[in-house]
C-alpha positions as CSV (number, residue, x, y, z in Angstrom):
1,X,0.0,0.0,0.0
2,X,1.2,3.1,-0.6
3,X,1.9,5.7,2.3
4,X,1.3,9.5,1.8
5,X,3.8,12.5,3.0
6,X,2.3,15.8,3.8
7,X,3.5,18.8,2.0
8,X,2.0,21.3,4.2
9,X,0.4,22.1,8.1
10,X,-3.1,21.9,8.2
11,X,-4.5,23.6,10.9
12,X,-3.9,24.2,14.8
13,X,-2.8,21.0,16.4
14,X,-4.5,19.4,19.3
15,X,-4.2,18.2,22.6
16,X,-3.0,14.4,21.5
17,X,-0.5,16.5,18.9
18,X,2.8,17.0,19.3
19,X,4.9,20.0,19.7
20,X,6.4,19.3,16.4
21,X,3.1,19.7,14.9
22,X,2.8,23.8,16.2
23,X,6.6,24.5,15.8
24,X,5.5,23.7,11.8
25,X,2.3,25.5,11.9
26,X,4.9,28.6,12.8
27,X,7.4,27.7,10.4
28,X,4.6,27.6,7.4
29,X,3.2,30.6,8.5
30,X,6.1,32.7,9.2
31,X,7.4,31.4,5.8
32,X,4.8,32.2,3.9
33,X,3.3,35.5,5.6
34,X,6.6,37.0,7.2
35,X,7.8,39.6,8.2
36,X,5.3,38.9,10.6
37,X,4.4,40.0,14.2
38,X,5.0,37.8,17.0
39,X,1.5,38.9,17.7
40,X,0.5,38.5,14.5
41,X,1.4,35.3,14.3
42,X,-0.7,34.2,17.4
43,X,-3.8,35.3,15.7
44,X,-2.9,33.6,12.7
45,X,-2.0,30.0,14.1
46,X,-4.4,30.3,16.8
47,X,-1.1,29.8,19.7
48,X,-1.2,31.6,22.3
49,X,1.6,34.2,22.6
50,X,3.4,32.3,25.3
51,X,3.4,29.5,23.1
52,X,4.9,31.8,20.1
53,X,7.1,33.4,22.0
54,X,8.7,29.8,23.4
55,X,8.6,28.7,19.5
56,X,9.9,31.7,18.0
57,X,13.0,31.5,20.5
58,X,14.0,28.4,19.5
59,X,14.1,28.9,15.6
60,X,16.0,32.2,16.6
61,X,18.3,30.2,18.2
62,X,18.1,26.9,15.5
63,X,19.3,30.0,12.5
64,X,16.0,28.9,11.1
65,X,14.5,32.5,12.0
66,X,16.0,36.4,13.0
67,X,14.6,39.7,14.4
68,X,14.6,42.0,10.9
69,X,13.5,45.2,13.1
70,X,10.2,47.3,14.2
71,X,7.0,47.2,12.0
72,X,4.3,49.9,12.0
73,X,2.7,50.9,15.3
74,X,-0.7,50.4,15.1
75,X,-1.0,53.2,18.9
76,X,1.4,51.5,21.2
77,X,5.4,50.3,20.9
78,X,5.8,48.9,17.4
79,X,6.1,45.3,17.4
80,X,9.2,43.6,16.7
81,X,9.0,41.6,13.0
82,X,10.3,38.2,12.3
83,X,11.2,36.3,9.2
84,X,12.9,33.3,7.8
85,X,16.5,33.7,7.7
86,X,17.3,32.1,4.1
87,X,20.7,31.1,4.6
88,X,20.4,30.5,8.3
89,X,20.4,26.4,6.9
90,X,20.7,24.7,3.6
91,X,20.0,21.5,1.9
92,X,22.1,19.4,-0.4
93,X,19.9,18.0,-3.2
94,X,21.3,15.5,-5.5
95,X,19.9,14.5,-8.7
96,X,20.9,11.2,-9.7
97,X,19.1,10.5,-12.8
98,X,21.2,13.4,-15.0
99,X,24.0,12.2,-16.8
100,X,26.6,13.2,-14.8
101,X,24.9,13.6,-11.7
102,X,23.6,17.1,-10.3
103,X,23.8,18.6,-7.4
104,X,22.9,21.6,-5.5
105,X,22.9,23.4,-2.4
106,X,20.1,25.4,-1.5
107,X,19.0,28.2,1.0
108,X,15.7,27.6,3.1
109,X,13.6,30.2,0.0
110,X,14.6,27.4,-2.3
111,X,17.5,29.1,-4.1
112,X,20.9,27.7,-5.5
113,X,23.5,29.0,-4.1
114,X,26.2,26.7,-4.9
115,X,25.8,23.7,-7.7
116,X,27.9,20.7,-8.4
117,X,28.3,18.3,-11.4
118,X,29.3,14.5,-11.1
119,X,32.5,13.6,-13.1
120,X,31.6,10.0,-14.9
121,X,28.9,10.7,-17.6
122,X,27.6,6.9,-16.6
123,X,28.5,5.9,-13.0
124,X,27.1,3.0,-12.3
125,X,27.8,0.2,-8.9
126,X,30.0,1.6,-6.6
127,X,31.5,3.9,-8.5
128,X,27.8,6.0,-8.5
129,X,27.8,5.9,-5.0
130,X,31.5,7.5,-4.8
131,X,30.3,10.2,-6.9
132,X,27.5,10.9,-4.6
133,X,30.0,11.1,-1.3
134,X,32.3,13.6,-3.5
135,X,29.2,15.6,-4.4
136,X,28.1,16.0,-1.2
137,X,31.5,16.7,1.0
138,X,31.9,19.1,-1.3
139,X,28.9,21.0,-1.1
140,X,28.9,20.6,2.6
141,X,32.2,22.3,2.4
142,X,31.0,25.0,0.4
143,X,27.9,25.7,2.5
144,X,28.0,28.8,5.3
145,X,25.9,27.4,7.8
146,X,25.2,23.7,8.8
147,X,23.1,21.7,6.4
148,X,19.3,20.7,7.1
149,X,19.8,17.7,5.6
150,X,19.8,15.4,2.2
151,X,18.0,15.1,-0.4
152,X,18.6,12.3,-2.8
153,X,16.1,11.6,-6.7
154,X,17.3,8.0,-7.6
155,X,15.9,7.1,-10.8
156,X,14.8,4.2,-10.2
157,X,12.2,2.4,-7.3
158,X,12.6,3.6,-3.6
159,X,11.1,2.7,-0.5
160,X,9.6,5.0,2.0
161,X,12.3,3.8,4.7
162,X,15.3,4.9,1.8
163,X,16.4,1.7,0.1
164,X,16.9,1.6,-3.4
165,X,14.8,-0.9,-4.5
166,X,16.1,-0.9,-7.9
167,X,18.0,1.2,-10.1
168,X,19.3,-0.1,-13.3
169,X,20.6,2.9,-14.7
170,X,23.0,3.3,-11.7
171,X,23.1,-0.6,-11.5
172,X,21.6,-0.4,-7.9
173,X,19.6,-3.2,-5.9
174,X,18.8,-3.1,-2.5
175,X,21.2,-0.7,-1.3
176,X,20.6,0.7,2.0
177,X,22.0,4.4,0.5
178,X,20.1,6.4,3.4
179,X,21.4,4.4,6.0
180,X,24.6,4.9,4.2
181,X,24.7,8.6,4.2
182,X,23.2,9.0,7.8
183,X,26.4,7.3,9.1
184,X,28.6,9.3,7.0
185,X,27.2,12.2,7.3
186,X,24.5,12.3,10.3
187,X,22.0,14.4,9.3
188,X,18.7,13.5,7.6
189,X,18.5,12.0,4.8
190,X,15.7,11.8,2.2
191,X,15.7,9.7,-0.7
192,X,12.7,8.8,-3.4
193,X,12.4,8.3,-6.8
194,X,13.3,11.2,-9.0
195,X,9.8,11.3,-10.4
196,X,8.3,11.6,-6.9
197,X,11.0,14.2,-6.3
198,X,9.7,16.4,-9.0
199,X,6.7,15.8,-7.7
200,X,7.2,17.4,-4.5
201,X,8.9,20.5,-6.5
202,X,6.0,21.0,-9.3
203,X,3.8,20.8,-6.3
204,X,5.3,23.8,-4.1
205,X,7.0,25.8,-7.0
206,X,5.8,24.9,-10.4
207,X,2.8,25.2,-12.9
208,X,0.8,22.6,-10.5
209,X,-2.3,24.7,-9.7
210,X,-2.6,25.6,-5.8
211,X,-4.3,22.4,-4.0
212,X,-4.7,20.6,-7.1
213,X,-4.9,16.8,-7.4
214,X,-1.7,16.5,-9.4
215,X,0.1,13.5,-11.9
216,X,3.4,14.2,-12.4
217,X,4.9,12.0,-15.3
218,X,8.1,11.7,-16.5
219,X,9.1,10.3,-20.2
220,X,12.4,9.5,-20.3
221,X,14.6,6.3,-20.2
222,X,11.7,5.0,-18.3
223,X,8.0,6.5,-17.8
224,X,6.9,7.3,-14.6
225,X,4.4,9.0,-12.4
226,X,3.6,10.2,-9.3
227,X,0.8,11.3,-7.3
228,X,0.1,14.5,-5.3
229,X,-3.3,14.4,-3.7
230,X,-4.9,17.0,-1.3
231,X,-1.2,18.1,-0.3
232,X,0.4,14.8,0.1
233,X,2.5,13.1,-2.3
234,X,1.9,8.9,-2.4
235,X,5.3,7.5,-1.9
236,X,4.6,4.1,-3.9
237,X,5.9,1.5,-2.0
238,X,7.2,-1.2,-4.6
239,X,7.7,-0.4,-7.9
240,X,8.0,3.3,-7.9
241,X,5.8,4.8,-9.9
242,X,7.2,2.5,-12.9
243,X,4.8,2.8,-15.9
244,X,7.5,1.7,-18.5
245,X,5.9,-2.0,-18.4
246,X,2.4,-1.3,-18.8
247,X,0.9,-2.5,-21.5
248,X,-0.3,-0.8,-24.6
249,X,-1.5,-1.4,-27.9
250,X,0.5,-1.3,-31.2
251,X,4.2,-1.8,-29.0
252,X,6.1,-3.9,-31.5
253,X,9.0,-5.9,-30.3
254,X,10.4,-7.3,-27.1
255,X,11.3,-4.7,-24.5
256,X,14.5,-5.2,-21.7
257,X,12.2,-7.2,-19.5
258,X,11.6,-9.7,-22.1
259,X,7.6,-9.6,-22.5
260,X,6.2,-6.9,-25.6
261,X,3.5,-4.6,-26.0
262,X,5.4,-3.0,-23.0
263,X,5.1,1.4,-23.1
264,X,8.7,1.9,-22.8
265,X,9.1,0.4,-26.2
266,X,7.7,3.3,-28.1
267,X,7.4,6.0,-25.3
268,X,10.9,6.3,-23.8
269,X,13.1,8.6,-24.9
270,X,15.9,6.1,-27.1
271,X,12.6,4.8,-29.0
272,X,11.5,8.3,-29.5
273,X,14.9,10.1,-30.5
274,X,17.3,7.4,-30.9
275,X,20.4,5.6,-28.6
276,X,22.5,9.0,-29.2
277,X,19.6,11.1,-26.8
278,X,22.2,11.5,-24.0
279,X,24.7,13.2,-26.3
280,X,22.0,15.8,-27.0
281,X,21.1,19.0,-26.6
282,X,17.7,20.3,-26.1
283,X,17.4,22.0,-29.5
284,X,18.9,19.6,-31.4
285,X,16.2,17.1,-29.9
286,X,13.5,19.6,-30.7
287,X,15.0,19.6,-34.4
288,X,15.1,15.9,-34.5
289,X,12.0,15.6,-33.6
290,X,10.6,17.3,-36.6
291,X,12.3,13.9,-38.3
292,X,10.5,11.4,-36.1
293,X,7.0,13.1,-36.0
294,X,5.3,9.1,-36.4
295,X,7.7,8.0,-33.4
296,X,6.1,11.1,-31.3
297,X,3.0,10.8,-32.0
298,X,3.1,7.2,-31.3
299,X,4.5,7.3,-27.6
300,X,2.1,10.3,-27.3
301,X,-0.8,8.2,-27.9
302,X,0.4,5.4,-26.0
303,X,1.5,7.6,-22.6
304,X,-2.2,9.1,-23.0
305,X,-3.6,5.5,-22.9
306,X,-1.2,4.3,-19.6
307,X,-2.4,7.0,-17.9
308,X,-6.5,7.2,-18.8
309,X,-7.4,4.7,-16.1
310,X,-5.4,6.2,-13.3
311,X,-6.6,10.3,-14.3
312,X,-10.1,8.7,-13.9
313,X,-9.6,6.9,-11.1
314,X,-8.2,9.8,-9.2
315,X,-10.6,12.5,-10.8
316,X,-7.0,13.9,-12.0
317,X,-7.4,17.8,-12.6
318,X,-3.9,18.5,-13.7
319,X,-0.9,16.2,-15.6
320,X,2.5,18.1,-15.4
321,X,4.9,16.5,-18.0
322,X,8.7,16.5,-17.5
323,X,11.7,14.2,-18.9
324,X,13.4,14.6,-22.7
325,X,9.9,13.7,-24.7
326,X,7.8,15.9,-23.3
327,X,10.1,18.6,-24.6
328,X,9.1,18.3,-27.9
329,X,6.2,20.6,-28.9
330,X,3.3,18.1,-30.2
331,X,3.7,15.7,-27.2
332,X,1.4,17.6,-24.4
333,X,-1.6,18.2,-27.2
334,X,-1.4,14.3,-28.8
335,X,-1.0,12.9,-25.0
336,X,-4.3,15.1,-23.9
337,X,-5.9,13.7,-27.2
338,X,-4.8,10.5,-26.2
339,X,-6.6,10.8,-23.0
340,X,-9.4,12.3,-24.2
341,X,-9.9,9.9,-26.5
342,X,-9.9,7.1,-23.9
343,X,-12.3,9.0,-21.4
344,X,-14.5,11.5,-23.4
345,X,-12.7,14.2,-21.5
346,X,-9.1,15.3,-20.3
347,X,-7.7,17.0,-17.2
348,X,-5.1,20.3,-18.1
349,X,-2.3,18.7,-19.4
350,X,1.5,21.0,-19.2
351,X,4.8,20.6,-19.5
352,X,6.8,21.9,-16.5
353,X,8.1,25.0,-16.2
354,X,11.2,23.8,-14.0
355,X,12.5,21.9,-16.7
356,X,15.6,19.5,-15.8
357,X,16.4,21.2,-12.5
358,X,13.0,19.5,-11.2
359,X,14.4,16.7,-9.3
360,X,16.8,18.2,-7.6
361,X,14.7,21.4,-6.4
362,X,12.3,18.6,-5.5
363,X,15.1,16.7,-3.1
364,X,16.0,19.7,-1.7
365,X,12.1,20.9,-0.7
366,X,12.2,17.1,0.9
367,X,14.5,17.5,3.3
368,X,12.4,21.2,3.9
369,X,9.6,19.7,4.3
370,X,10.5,16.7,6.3
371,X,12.6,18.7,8.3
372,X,10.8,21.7,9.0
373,X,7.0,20.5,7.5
374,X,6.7,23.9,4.9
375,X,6.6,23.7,1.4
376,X,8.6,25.7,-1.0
377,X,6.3,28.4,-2.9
């Protein structure tokens, strides 16, 4: 079964919650309305100001929060303002399905303030996991105040407690990688699927409409998708998200897993644009493209037929497209054909604004909102 993890505070907490739960509530709040009042932010949250004032202290003293000065008197002493201190803490995000791997360190508003690149183009065994301990003692080096934590995208299937399942682009099974790092490193460590990754990021800073029931799918090497439903995002629990198996008419020949009529056959990215995709650049994939319109057009129509039965079964309002194919200009209209097609009707379909750096502003809002329970906006 899959388990869901909550992107955002709902509400005051109650007696049988824990402090954790209020020390959020403030975060959220203070991230998304500050500067803010200490008094103001009692009437928001429903605390009361001892409460605050306790809570506030604390993420003074964490670097989490500072003092930025007086606001506006409203008839009495004006009130002293707080805010989120952006680079009081960072997190190193690693995405590991980019050939080499990227990195990057970001502040608490979400922005890069130091990246890093991997060195092979195709690490794969042990060699990929040396890569990620050189990309992130070095961005630990670089960063100016102690890091919140990890956040890994594995491309690949995770499970909610950080094993990678299976990764056969990095040649990974059963590797305890968060375990790993948390020795190595001890702090938190977050680690899911780069799909659910972007997920997270499309869902607190992309084109995903505010509260909307979202499907995030990535076409690339493999298809995949993941779910954000009233502000959580469905970690699945076994095979990741992996649609590259499904089956789908008019898939000729035997895919890697040995069986055909599988999607990955005409809808991943080498059977749309060729073995050489890697070696390309975004417009010259656009320009090849207008060579291979049957080959688009095809995994168009077959992504749009995977994903009917799930967008109906969730009452999907929105599909967010990321990975190499959904580049391409015709893919998002032939996929919302495809679904309409199927259904009689078709949820907004988009392509994401964030582009490739999805994944790995989607590890780092992880570790924010594991860590600190806000979401990136």
């Amino acid at each position: 079964m899959a388990r869901t993890t909550g992107l955002r505070p709902h509400g005051k907490t109650r007696h049988e919650a824990t402090r954790l739960g209020n020390r959020r509530l403030v975060l959220q709040t203070i991230f998304d309305d500050g500067p803010i009042s200490r008094a103001d932010l009692a009437r928001a949250t429903e605390l009361g100001k001892a409460t605050i004032s306790e809570i506030t202290g604390v993420l003074i003293g964490e670097g989490l929060v500072a003092e930025i000065g007086r606001g506006t008197s409203t008839g009495g002493k004006p009130p002293t303002l707080v805010e989120l201190d952006p680079d009081g803490r960072f997190a190193v995000a690693v995405d590991l399905s980019r050939r080499p791997f990227d990195a990057a360190l970001l502040n608490l508003r979400g922005r890069i303030v130091a990246k890093g690149r991997g060195k092979a183009v195709q690490p794969s065994g042990r060699e990929a996991v040396q890569e990620v301990h050189q990309l992130i003692s070095d961005l630990v080096s670089a960063a100016g105040a102690p890091p919140l934590g990890i956040g890994i995208a594995v491309p690949g299937t995770v499970s909610v407690e950080g094993m990678v399942v299976e990764s056969r682009q990095l040649g990974w099974a059963d590797l305890a990688l968060r375990d790993e790092l948390e020795d190595v490193y001890g702090i938190p460590t977050y680690i899911a699927s780069d799909t659910e990754a972007a997920a997270v990021a499309e869902f607190g800073r992309g084109k995903a409409a505010p509260n909307a029931d979202l499907l995030y799918v990535k076409i690339d090497e493999r298809v995949a998708a993941a779910v954000v439903t009233g502000g959580e995002i469905h970690r699945a629990t076994s095979r990741g998200g992996d649609l590259t198996h499904v089956q789908v008419q008019d898939a000729a020949g035997i895919c890697a897993c040995g069986r055909t009529g599988c999607l990955g056959i005409v809808a991943s990215v080498e059977a749309v644009l060729g073995p050489d995709f890697v070696d390309l650049a975004s417009d010259a994939r656009k320009r090849l493209a207008a060579e291979t319109t049957p080959e688009v057009g095809d995994a168009a129509r077959a992504v749009g037929e995977a994903l009917a039965p799930t967008i109906a079964a969730l009452d999907t309002e929105q599909v967010v497209l990321g990975g190499a194919v959904s580049e391409l200009r015709m893919v998002p209209t032939l996929i919302a054909g495809s679904i309409e097609g199927m259904l009689g009707w078709c949820p907004e379909v988009v392509v994401s604004g964030l582009g490739d750096s999805a994944a790995v502003l989607g590890a780092g809002g992880m570790v924010l909102s594991g860590e600190l329970g806000v979401v990136w906006a």
